[in-house]
LOVO-554526 format. One line per field, with one value per residue (C-alpha): x, y, z. Coordinates in steps of 0.5 Angstrom, whole numbers. Layout:
// LOVO-554526
X (X; ...)
Y (Y; ...)
Z (Z; ...)
This chain:
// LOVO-554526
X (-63; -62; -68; -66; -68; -64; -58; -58; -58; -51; -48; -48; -53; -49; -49; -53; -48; -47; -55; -56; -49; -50; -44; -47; -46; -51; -45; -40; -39; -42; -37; -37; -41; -35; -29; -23; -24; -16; -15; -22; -30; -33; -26; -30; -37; -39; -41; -37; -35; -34; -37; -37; -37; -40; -38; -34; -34; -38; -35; -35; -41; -41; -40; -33; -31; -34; -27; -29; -25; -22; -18; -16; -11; -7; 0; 3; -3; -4; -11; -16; -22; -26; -26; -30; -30; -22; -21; -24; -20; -18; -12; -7; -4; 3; 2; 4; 11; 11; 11; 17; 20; 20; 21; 27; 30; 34; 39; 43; 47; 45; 53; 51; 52; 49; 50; 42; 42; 36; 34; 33; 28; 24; 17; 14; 7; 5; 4; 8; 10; 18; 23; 28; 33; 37; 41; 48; 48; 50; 45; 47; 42; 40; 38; 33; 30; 28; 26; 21; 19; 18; 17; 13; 18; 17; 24; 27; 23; 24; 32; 32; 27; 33; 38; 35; 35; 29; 22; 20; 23; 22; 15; 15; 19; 14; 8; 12; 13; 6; 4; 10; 6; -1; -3; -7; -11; -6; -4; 2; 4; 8; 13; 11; 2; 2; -6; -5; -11; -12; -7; -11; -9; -13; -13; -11; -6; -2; -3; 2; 6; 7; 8; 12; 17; 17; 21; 27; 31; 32; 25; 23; 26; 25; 18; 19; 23; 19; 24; 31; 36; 37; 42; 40; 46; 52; 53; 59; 64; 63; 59; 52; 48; 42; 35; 30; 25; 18; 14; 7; 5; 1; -1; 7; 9; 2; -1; -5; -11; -7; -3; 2; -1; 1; 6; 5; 12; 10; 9; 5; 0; -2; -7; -8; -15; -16; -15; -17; -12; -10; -6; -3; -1; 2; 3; 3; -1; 2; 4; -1; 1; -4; -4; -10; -11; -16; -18; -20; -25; -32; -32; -27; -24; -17; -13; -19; -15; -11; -16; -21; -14; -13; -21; -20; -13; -17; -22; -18; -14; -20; -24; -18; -19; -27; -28; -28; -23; -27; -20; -13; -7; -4; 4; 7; 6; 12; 9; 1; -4; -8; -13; -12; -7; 0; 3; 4; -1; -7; -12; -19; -22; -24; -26; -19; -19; -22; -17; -12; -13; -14; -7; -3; 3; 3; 10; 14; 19; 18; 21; 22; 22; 24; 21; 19; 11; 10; 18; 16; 21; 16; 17; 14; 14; 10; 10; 9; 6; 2; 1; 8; 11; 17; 21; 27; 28; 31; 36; 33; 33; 33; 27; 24; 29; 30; 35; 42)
Y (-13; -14; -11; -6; -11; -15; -10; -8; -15; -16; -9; -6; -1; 0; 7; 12; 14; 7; 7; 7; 6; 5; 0; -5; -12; -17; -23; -19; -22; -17; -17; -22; -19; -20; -18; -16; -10; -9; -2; -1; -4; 0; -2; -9; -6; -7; -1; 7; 8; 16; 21; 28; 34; 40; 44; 37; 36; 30; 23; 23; 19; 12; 13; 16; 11; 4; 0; -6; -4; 3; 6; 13; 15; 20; 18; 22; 19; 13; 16; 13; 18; 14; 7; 2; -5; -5; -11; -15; -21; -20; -21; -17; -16; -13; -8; -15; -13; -9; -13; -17; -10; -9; -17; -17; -10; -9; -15; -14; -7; -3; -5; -12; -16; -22; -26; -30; -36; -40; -43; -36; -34; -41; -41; -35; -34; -34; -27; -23; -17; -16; -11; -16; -19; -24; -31; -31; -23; -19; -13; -11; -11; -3; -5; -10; -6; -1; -7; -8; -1; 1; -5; -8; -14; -21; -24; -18; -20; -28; -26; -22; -29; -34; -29; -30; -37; -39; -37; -42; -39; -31; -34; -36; -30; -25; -28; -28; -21; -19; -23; -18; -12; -14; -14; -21; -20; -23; -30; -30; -36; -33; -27; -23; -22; -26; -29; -36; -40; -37; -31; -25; -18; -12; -5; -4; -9; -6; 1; -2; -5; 2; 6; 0; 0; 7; 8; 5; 10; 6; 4; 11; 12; 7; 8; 15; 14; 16; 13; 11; 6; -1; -5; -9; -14; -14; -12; -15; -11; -13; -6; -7; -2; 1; 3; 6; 4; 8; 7; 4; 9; 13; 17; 18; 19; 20; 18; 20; 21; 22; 28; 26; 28; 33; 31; 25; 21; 13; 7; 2; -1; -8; -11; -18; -22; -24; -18; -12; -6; -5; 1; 5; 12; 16; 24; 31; 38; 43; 40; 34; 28; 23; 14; 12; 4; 2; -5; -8; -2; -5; 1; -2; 5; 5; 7; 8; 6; 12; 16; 14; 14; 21; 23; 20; 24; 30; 29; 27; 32; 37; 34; 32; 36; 37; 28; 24; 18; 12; 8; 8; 5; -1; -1; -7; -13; -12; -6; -5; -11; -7; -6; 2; 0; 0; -6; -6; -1; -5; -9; -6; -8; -5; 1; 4; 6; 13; 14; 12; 17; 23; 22; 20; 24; 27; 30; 24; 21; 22; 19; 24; 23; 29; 28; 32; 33; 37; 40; 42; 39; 36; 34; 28; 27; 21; 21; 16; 10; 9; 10; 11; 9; 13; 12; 14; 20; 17; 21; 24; 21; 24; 26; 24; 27; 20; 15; 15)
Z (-19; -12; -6; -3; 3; 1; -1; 6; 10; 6; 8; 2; 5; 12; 10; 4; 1; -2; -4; -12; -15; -22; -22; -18; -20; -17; -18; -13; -7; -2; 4; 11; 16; 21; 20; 24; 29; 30; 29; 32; 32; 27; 21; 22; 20; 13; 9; 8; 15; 17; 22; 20; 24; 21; 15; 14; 6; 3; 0; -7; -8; -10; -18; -16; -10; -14; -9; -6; 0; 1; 7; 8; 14; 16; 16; 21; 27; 24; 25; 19; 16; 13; 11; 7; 9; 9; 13; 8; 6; -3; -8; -6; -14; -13; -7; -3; -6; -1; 5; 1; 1; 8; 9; 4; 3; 10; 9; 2; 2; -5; -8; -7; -13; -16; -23; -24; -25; -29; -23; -20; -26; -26; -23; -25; -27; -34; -35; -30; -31; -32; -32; -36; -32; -37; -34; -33; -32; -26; -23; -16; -11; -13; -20; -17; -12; -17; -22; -16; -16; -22; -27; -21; -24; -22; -24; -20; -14; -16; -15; -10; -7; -9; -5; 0; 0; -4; -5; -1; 5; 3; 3; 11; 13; 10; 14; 20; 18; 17; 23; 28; 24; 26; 20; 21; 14; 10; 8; 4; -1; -8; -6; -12; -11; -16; -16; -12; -8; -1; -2; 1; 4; 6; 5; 12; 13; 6; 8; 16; 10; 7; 14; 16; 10; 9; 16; 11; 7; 2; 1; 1; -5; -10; -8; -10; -17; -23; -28; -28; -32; -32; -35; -41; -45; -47; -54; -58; -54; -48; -45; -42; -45; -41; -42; -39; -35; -32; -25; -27; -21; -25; -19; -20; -27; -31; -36; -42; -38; -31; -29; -23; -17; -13; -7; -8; -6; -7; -5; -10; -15; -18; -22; -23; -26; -19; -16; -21; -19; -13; -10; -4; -3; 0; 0; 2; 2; 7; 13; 12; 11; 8; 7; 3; -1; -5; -8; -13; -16; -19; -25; -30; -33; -36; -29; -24; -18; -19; -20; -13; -10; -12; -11; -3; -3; -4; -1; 6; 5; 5; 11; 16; 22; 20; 21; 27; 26; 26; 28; 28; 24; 30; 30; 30; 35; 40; 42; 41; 42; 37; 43; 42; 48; 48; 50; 58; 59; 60; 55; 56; 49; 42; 47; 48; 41; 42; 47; 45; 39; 43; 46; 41; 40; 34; 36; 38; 33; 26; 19; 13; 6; 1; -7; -13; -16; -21; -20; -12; -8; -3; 4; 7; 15; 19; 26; 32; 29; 36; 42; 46; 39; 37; 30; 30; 25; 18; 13; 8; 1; -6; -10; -16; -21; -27; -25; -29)
């Protein structure tokens, strides 16, 4: 075991609530001393990072957030509430599938048809998780993106991929998109999360990559999609049949050990050898709306990334207006030099970040999507990304009813 001495030089100790954790293991990494300070000094800290006001409710305890890296935000401020190490650079898993969403989602209408080549499904990981997608068949654009939601399926994303022309070039475009999001954590190198040398993200890069996808409608409610059909073969008269398919969300659509959580409306998980479970989520209790990302969780319990989300969840959600933000989700780089200043307005260093969260707008602009949890309707509404940002207010999309 380690000395605490030797604890507290790493980080692991930066604050006491990350003392005695009965799941530390003295061969995990401890994280970098330095990391990014985008979105604000104290996100580039190691170590649990809140700063509560009185009568604001303690963090779960290190037993129940064993996360390498987590980070909870309002999604409506973009305003986080507490983090732990979330600019630290690991495997992504299939929360990048996120990042090829927002990349690849706004360029093929849904009706859009495509018959898969061979090619299209060749070089796949061994051991990718598959929706089903068979050569020589036709699915329209719809069918993949609900197999990339819901079945987190690398031959869906691989022919989406060879849509776009090839996965070399979708590659290339999800890291000039990740760049214009300020998101400077990642390096992308397949399009699917698959584990690959040198391909990492952050809790704070994918919770921008789920506020900037769910700016759009279509993605909004593949992500919210509990369970629908996809098309299967063709049987001897010529007719495809269906079958159905489940979100693996389980935050979503539950579990044995898991009920869905209430309000939840997306985004998306991931497990991978390299990476462990990784997940980000979105949802909603009264009016608040609250994002929150968790990696690779050191507890190896059957569906312990949900169950950190859905403790991180309860926790914000209890401690929003009692917490001092210790900084901010950026927007993206066109508009927000990720200072805490909005582009134009004069760069003063991490310094600014304080200030620009006390005059964020939290009524400018929103995006709103409308699901169902637990058989409520919900409504979700996220406002201005950043400071002097306004989003234009999307349609509103259909819940989570199962898919014909």
């Amino acid at each position: 075991m380690r000395s605490v001495a030797a604890l507290a030089a790493s980080g692991l100790l930066a604050t006491p609530l990350l003392a005695g954790t009965a799941y530390a293991d003295p061969k995990t990494p401890a994280p970098p001393r330095k990391m990014s300070q985008i979105g604000g000094d104290r996100l580039g800290t190691p170590g649990v990072q809140v700063t509560p006001k009185p009568g604001a409710p303690k963090l779960p305890g290190p037993d129940a957030l064993t996360a390498r890296s987590w980070i909870v935000s309002d999604a409506a401020s973009g305003k986080v509430l507490a983090a732990k190490n979330p600019h630290w650079k690991l495997a992504p898993a299939s929360t990048l599938k996120m990042l090829f969403a927002d990349t690849v989602m706004p360029k093929f209408p849904k009706n859009q048809k495509y018959t898969v080549k061979p090619a299209d499904l060749a070089g796949m990981g061994a051991g990718s998780s598959l929706v089903g997608i068979k050569e020589n068949l036709t699915y329209t654009v719809h069918d993949l993106w609900l197999g990339v939601f819901l079945r987190s399926g690398n031959d869906a994303v691989h022919t989406l991929s060879a849509m776009n022309g090839g996965t070399e070039a979708t590659v290339a475009e999800m890291q000039k998109h990740a760049k214009e999001l300020n998101a400077n954590d990642t390096h992308v190198v397949t399009p699917d999360g698959y584990d690959a040398p040198g391909q990492v993200s952050s809790a704070y890069d994918l919770s921008l990559f789920a506020r900037s996808g769910l700016q759009n409608a279509d993605f909004r409610e593949y992500c919210s999609t509990a369970s629908a059909q996809f098309p299967g073969d063709k049987g001897k008269d010529g007719k495809r049949a269906t079958f159905g398919i489940q979100n693996t969300n389980r935050l979503l659509s539950g579990d044995y050990d898991i009920k869905p959580y209430p309000g939840i409306a997306g985004v998306k998980n991931g497990s991978t050898t390299n990476a462990g479970s990784t997940f980000t989520g979105v949802a909603q209790r009264g009016d608040r709306k609250l994002l929150v990302t968790v990696m690779n969780p050191e507890k190896k319990e059957h569906n312990e990334a949900y169950k950190e989300a859905a403790k991180l969840l309860d926790w914000g959600f209890a401690a929003a207006d009692k917490v001092e933000p210790v900084g901010r989700l950026v927007g993206p780089r066109s508009e927000d030099d990720g200072t805490g200043a909005a582009k134009g307005g004069g760069k003063n260093g991490h310094g600014n970040t304080q200030a620009a969260l006390d005059s964020t707008d939290s009524s400018a602009g929103a995006w709103t999507t409308l699901g169902i949890a637990g058989g409520a309707l919900v409504l979700l509404g996220v406002v201005a990304m950043a400071v002097h940002r306004r989003w234009p207010l999307p349609e509103l999309v259909r819940g989570r009813r199962p898919r014909k």
